[in-house]
C-alpha positions as CSV (number, residue, x, y, z in Angstrom):
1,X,128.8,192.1,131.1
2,X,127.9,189.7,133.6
3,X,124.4,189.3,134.4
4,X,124.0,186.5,137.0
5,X,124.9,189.5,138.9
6,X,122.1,191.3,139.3
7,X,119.3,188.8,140.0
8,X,116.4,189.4,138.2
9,X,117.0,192.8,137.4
10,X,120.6,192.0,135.9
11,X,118.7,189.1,133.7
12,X,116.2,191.2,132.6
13,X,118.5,194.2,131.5
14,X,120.8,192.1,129.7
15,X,118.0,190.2,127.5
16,X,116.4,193.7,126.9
17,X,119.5,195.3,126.0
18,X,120.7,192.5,124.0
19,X,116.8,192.2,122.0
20,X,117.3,196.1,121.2
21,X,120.5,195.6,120.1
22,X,122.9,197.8,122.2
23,X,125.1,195.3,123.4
24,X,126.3,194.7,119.7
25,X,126.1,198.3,118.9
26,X,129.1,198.6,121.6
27,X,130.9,194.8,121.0
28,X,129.5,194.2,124.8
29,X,130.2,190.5,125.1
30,X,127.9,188.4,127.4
31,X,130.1,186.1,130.4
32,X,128.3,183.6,132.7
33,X,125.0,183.2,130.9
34,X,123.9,184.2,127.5
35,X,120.4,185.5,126.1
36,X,120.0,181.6,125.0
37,X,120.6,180.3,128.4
38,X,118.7,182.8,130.5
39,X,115.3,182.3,127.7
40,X,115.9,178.7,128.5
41,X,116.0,179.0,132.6
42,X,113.3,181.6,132.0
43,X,111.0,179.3,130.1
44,X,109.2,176.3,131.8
45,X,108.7,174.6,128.5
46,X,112.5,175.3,126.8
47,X,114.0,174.1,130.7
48,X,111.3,171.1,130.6
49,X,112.8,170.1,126.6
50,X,116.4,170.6,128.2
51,X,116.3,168.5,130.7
52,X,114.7,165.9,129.1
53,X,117.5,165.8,126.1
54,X,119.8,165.5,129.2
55,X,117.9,162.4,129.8
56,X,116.7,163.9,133.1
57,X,113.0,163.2,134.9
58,X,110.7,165.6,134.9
59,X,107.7,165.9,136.5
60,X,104.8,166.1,134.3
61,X,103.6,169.3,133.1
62,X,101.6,171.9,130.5
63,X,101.6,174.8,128.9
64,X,98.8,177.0,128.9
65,X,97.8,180.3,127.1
66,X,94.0,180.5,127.8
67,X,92.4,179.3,131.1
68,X,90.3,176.4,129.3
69,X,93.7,175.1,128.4
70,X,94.7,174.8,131.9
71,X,92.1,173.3,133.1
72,X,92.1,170.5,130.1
73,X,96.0,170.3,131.7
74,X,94.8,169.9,135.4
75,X,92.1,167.5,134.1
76,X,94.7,165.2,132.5
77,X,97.4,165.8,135.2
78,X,95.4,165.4,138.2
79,X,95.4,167.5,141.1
80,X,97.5,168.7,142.9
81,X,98.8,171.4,140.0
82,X,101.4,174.3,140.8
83,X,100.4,176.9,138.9
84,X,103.5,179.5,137.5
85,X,103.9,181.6,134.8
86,X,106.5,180.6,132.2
87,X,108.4,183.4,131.8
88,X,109.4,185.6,134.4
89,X,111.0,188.5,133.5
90,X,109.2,191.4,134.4
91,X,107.9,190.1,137.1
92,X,104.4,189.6,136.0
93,X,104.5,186.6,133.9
94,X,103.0,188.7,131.0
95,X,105.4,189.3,129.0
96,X,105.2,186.5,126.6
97,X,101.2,186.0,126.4
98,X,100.6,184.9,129.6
């Protein structure tokens, strides 16, 4: 299955299909991207770690699960902050506590 061809929705079914297990039920074989790839594009702080081992620049960042927590990361960043949810699938940003 290929699922860089479906946008979002292709991402998100092949991660959900893979965590329930069907795609080994049936030997479906992931091309083009696998789970481990798309949780690391999907997450700001895995894709932040990945570049950096690349020895890429970054800009500086946080991670937040409460609201006091981002706004101890806004106070030691600085302003101006862009605000996102880390992971995306779903569409609401909820998915993984956030």
């Amino acid at each position: 299955m290929l699922p860089t061809l479906g946008g979002q929705t292709g991402l998100n079914l092949a991660v959900g299909l893979a965590e329930a297990g069907v795609l080994d039920q049936y030997g479906v074989e992931l091309i083009g991207a696998s789970v481990e790839a798309i949780a690391r594009a999907e997450s700001r702080e895995l894709f932040k770690k990945t570049m950096a081992h690349l020895g890429l620049k970054v800009p500086e960042s946080g991670c937040a699960h409460s609201l006091e927590e981002a706004h101890y990361i806004v106070q030691k960043l600085g302003r101006p902050v862009v605000i996102r949810p880390s992971f995306t699938l779903g569409g609401d940003g909820r998915r993984h506590g956030l």
